[in-house]
Residue frames as a rotation matrix with the C-alpha (Angstrom) as fourth column:
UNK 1
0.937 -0.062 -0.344 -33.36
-0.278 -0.728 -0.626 -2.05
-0.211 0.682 -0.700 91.25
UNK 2
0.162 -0.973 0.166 -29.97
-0.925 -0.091 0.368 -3.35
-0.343 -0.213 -0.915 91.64
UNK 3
-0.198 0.171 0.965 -30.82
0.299 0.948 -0.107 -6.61
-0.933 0.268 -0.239 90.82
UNK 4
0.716 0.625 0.312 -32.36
0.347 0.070 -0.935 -5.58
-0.606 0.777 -0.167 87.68
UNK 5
0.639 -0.479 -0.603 -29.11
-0.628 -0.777 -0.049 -3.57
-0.444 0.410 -0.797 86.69
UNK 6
-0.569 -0.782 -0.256 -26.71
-0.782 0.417 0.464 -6.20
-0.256 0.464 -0.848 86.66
UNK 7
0.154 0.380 0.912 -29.52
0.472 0.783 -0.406 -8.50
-0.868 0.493 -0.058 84.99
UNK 8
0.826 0.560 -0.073 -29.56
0.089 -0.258 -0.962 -6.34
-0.557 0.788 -0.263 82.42
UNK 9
0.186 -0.947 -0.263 -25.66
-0.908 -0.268 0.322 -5.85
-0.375 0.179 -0.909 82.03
UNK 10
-0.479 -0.298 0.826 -25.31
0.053 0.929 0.366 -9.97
-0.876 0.219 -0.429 82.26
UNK 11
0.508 0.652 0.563 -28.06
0.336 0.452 -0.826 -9.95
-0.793 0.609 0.010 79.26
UNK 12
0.665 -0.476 -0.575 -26.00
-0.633 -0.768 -0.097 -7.28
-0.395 0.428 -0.813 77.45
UNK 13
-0.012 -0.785 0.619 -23.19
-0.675 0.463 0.574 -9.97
-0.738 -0.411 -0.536 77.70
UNK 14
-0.285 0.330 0.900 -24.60
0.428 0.884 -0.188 -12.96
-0.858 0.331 -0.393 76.74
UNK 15
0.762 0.622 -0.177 -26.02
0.025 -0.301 -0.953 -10.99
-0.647 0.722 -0.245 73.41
UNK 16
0.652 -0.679 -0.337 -22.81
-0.758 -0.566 -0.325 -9.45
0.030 0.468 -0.883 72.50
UNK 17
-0.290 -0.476 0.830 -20.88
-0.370 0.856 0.362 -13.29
-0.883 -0.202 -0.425 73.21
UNK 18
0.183 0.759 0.625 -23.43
0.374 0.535 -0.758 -14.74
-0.909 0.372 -0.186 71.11
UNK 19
0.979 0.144 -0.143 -23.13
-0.036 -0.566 -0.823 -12.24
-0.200 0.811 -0.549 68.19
UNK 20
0.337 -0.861 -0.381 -19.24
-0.921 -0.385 0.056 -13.01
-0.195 0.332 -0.923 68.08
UNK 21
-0.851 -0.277 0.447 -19.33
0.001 0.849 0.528 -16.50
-0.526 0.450 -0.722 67.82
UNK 22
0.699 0.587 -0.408 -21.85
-0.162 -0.425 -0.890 -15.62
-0.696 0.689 -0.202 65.32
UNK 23
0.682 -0.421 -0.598 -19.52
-0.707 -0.587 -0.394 -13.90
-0.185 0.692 -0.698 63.36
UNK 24
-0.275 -0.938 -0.209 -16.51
-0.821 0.116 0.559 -15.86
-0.500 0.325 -0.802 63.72
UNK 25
-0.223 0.053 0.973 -18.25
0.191 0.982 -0.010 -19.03
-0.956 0.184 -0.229 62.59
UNK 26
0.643 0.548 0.535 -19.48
0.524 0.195 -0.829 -17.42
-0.559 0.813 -0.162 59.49
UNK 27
0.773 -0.380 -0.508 -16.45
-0.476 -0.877 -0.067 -15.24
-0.420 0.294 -0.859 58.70
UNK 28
0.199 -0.813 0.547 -13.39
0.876 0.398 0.273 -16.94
-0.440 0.425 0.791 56.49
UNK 29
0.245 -0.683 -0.688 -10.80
-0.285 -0.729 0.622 -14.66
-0.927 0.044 -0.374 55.50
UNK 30
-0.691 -0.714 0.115 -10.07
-0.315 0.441 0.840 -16.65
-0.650 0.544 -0.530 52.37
UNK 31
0.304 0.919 -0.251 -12.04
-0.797 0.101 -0.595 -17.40
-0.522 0.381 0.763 49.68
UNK 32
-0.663 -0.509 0.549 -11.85
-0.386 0.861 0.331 -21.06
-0.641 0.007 -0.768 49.47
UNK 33
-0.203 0.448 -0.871 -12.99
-0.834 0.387 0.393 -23.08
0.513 0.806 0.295 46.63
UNK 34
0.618 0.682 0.391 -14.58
-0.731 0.681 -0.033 -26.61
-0.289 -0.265 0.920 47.02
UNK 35
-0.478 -0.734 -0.483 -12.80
-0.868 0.311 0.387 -29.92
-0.134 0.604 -0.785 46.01
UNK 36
0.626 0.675 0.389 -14.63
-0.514 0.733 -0.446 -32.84
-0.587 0.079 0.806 44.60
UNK 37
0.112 -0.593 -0.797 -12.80
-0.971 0.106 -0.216 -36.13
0.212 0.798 -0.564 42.61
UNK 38
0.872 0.115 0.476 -12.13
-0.414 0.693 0.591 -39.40
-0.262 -0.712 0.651 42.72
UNK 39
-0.007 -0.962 0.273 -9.47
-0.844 0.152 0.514 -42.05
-0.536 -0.227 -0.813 43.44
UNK 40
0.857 0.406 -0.318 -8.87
-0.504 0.789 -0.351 -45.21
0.108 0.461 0.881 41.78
UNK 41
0.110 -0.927 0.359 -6.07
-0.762 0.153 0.629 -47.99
-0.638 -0.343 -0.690 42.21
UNK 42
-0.963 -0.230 -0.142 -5.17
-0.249 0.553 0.795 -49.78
-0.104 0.801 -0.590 39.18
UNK 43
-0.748 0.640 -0.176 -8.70
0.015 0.281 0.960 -49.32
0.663 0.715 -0.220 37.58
UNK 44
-0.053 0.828 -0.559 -10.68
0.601 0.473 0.644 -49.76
0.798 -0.302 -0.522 40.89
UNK 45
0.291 0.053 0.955 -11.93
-0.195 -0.974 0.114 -47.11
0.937 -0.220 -0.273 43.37
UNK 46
-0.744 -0.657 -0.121 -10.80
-0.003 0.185 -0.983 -46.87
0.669 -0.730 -0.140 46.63
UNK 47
-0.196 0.408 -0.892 -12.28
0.699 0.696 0.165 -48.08
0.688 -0.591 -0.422 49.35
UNK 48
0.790 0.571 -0.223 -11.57
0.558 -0.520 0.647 -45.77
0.254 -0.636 -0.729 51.87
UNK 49
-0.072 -0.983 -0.167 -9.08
0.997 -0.073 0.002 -43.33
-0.014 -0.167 0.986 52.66
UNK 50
0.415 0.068 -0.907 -7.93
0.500 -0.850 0.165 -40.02
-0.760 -0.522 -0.387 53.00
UNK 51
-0.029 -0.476 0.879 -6.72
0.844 -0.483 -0.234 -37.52
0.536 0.735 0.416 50.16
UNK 52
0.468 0.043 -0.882 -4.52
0.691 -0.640 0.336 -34.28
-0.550 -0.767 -0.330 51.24
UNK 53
0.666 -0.074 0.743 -4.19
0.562 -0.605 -0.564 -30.86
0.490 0.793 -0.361 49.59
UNK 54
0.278 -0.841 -0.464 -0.62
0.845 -0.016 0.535 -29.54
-0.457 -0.540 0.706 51.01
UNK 55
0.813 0.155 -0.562 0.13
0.109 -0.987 -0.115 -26.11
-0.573 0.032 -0.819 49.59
UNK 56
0.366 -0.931 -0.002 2.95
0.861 0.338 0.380 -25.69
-0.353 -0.141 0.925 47.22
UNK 57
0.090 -0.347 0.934 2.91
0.785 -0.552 -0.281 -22.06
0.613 0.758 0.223 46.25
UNK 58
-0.919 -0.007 -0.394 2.85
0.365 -0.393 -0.844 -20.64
-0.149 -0.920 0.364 50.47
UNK 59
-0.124 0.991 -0.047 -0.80
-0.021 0.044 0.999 -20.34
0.992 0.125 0.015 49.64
UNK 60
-0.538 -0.027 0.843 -2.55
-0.715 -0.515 -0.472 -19.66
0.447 -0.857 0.258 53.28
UNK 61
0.153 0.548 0.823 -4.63
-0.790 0.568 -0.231 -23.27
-0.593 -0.615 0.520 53.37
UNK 62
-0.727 -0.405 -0.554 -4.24
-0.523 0.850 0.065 -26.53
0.444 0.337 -0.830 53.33
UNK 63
-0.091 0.939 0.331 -7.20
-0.977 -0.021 -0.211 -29.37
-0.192 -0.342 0.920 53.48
UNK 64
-0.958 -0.225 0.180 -8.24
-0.190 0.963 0.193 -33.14
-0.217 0.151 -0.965 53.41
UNK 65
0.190 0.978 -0.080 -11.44
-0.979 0.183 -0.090 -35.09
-0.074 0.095 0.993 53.14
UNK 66
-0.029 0.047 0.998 -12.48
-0.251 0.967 -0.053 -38.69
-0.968 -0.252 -0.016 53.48
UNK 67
-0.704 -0.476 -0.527 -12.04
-0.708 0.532 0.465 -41.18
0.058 0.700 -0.711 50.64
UNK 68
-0.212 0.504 0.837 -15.36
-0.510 0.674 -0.535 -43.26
-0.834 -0.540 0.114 50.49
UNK 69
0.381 0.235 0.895 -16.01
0.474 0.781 -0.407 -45.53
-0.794 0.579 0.186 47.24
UNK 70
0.008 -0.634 0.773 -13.40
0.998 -0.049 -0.051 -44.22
0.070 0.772 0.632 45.09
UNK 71
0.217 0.289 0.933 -14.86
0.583 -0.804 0.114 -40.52
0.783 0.519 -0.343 45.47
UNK 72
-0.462 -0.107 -0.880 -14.02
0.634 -0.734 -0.243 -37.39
-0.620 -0.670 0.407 47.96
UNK 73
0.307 0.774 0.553 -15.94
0.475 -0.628 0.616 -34.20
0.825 0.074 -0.561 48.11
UNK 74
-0.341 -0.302 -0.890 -14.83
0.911 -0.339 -0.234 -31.32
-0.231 -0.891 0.391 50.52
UNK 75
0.468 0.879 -0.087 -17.12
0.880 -0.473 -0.040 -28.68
-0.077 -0.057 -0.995 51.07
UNK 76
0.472 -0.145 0.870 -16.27
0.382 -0.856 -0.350 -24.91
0.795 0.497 -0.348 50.42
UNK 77
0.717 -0.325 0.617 -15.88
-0.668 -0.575 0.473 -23.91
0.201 -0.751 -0.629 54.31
UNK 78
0.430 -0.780 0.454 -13.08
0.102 0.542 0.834 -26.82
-0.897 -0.313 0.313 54.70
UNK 79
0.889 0.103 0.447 -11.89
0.418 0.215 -0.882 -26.01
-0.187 0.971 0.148 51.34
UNK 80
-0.101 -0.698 -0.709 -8.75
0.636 -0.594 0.493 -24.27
-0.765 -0.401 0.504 50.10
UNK 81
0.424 0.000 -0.906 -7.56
-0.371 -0.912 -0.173 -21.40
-0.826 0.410 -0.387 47.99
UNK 82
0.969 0.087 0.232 -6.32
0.147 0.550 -0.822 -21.29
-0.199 0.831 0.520 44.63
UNK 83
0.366 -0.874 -0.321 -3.30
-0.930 -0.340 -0.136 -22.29
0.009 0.348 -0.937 43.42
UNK 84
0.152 -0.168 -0.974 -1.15
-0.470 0.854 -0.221 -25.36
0.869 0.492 0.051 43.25
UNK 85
0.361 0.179 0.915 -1.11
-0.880 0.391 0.270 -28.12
-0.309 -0.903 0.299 45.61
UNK 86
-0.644 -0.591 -0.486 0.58
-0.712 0.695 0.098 -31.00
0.280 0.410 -0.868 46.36
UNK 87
0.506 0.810 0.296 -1.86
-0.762 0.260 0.593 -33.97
0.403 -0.526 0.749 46.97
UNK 88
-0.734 -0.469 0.492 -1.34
-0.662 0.657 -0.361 -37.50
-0.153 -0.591 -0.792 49.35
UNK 89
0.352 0.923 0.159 -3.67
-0.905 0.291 0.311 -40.07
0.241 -0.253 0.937 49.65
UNK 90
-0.788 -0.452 0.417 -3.64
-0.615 0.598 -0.514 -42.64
-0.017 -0.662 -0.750 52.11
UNK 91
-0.019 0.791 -0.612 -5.87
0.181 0.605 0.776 -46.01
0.983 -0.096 -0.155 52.13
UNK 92
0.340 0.638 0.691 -7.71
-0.665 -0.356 0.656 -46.26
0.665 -0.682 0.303 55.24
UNK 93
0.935 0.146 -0.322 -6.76
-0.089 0.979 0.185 -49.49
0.342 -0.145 0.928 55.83
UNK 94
0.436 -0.894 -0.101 -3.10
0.485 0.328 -0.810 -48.22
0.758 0.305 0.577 56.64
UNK 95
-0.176 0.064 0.982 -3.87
-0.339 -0.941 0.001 -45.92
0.924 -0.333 0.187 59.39
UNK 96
-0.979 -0.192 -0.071 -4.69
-0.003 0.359 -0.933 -46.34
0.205 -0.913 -0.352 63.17
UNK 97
-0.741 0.671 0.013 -8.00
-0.080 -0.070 -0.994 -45.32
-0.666 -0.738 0.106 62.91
UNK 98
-0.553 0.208 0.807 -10.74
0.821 0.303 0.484 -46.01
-0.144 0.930 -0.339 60.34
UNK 99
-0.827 0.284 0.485 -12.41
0.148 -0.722 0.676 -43.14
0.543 0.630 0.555 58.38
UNK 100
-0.803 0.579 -0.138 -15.17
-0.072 -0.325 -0.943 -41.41
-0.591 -0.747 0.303 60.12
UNK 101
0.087 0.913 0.398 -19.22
0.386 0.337 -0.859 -41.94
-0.918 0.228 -0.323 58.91
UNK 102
-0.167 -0.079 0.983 -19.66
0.985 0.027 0.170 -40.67
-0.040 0.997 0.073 54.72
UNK 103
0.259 0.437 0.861 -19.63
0.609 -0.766 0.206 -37.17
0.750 0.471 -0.464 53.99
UNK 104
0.854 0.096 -0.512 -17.57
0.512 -0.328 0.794 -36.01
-0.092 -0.940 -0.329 56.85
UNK 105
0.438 -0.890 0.125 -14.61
0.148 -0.066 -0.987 -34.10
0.887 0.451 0.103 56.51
UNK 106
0.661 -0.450 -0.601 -11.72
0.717 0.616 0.327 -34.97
0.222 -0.647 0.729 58.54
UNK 107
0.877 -0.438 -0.200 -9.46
-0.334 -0.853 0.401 -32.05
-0.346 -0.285 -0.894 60.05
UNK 108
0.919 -0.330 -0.218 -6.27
-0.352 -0.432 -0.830 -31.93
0.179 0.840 -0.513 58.34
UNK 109
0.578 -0.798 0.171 -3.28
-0.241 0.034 0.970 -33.51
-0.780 -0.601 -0.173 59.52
UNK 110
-0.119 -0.691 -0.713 -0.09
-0.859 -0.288 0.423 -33.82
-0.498 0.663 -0.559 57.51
UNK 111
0.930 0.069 -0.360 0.19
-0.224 0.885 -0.408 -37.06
0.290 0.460 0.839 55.31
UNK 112
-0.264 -0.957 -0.117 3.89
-0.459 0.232 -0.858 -37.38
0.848 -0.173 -0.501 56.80
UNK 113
-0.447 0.358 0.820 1.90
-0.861 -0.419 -0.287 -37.90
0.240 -0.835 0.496 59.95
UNK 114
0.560 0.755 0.340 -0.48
-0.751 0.636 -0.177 -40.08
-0.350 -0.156 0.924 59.22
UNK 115
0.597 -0.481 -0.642 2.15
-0.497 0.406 -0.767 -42.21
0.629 0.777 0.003 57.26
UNK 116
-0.616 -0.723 0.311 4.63
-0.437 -0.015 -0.899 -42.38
0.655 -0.690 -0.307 60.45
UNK 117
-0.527 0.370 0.765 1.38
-0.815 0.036 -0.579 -43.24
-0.242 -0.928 0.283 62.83
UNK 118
0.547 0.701 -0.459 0.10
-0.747 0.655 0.110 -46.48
0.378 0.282 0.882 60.70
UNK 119
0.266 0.292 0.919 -0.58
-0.674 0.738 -0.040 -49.64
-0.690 -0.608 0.393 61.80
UNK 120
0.957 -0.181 -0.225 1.43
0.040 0.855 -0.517 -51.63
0.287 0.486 0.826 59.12
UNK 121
0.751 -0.565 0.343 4.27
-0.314 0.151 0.937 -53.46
-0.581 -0.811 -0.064 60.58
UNK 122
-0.139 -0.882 -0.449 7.33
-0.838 -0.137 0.529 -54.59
-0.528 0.450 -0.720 59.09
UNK 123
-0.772 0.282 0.570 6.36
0.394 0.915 0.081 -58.39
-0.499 0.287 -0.818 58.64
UNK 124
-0.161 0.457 0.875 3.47
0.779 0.603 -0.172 -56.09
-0.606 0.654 -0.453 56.49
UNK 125
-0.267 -0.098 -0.959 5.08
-0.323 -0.928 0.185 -53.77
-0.908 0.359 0.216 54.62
UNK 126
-0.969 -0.081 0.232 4.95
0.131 0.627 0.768 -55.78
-0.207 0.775 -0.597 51.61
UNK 127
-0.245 0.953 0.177 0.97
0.961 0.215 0.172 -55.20
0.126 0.212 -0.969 51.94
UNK 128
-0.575 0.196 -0.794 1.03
-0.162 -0.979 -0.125 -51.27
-0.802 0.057 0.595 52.15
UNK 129
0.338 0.733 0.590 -2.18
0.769 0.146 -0.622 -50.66
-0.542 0.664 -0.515 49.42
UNK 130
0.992 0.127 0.015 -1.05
0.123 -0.916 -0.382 -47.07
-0.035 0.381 -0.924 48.50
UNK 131
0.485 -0.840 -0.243 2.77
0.781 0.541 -0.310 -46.75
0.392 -0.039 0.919 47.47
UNK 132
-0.157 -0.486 -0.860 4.93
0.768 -0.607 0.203 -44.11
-0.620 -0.629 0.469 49.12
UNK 133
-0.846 -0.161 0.508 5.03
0.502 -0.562 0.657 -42.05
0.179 0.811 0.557 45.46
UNK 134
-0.496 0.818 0.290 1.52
0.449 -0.043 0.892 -41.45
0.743 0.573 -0.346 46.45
UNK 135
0.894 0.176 -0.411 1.54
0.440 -0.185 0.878 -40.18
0.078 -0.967 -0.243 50.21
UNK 136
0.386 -0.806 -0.449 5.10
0.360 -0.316 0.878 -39.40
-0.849 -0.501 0.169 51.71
UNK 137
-0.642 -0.766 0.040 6.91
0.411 -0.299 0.861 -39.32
-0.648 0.569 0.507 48.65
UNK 138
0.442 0.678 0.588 3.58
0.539 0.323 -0.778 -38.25
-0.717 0.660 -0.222 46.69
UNK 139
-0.730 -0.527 0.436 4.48
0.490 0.042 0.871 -37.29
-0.477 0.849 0.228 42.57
UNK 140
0.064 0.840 0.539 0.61
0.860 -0.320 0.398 -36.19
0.507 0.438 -0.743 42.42
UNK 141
-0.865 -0.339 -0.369 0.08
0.448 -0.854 -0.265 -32.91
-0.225 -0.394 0.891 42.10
UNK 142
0.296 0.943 -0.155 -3.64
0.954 -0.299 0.000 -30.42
-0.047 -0.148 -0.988 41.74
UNK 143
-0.966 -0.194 0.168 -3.71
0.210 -0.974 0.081 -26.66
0.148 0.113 0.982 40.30
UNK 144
-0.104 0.796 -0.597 -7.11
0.881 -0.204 -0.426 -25.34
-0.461 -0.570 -0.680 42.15
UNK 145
-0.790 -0.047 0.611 -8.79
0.523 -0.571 0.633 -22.75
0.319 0.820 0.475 40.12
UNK 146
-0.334 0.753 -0.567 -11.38
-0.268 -0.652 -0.709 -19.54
-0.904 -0.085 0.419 40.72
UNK 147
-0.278 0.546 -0.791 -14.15
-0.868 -0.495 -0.037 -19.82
-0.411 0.676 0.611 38.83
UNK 148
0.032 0.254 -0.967 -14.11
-0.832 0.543 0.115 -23.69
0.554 0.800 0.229 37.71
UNK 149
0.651 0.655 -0.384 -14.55
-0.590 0.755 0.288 -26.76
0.478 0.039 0.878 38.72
UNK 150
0.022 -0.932 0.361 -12.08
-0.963 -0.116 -0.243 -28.43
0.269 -0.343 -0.900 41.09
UNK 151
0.655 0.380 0.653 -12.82
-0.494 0.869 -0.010 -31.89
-0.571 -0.316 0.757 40.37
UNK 152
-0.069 -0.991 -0.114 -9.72
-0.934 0.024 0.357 -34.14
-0.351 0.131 -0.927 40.44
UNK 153
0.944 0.127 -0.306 -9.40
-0.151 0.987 -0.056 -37.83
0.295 0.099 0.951 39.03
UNK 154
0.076 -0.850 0.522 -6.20
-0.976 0.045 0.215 -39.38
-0.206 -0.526 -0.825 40.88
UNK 155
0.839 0.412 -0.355 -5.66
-0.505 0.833 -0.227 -42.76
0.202 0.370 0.907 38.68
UNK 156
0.343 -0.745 0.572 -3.28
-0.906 -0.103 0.410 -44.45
-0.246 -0.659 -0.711 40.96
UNK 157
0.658 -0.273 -0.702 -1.10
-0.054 0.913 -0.405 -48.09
0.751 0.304 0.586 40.01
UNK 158
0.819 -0.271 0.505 0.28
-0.466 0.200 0.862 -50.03
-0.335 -0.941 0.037 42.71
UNK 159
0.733 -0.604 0.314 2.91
0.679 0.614 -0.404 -51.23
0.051 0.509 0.859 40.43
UNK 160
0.110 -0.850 -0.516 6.34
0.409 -0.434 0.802 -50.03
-0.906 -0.299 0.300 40.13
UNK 161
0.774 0.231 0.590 6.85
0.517 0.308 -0.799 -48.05
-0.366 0.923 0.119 37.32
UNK 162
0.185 -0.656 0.731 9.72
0.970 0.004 -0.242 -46.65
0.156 0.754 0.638 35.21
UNK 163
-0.273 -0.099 0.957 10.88
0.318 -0.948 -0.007 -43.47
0.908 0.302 0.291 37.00
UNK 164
0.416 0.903 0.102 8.64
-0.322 0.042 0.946 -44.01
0.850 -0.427 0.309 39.52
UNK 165
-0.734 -0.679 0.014 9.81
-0.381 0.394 -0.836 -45.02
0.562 -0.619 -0.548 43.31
UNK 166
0.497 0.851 -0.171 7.53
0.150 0.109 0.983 -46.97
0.855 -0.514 -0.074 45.55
């Protein structure tokens, strides 16, 4: 009989565990929007890389996603809220680690971050793919909207231009 009590208590447990990570996995405080778009460098899509959505109105999220043949695509639950945002994007090819399998999204990490932790040395700075205007210093910006589409085009030029700092 005793035995059977604190089976039933442990089962109690395990239900009522279960039923909160339940919840929290399906519960988002925020009603985030998707983000879908694509990249291009002077005319041609990007290879691989990373594009980040940095908040610029104290908005409560901020989000990334992989960069795979010019295009990115972040799902609703990694998504963010509306309002304006500042974006980054980083080539893969400048980073420490390469891009994870298609269609994955990558946990967030700043673009100051990922900028500071690449693998291009002085003797090849000259070969950075993505100028600073476009990451660290980025100039590109993204107003995220309820109700519409949040597909971005991000037509990027590795040239220097007028105004412009690399």
């Amino acid at each position: 009989m005793k035995y059977v009590k604190y089976l039933v208590v442990l089962m109690a447990a395990l239900a009522v565990t279960s039923g909160v990570r339940w919840y929290r996995s399906t519960w988002d405080p925020y009603p985030r929007l998707p983000l879908t778009g694509t990249v291009t460098l002077d005319g041609v899509p990007m290879a691989d890389g990373y594009v980040f959505f940095e908040p610029k109105e104290n908005q409560p999220t901020h989000s990334g996603g992989l960069v795979r043949g010019g295009k990115f695509d972040v799902p609703r639950a990694e998504g963010v809220v509306p309002g304006l945002y500042s974006v980054a994007i980083i080539a893969a090819s400048d980073l420490m680690a390469p891009p994870n399998s298609p269609g994955t999204v990558m946990s967030p990490i700043s673009p100051t971050t990922a900028i500071e932790t690449s693998t291009v040395s002085t003797a090849d700075a000259e070969r950075v793919v993505i100028p600073l205007r476009y990451n660290k210093e980025t100039v590109l910006r993204a107003q995220v909207k309820a109700g519409l589409p949040n597909h971005f085009q991000f037509e990027l030029l590795s040239d220097s231009e007028p105004g412009l700092r690399n």
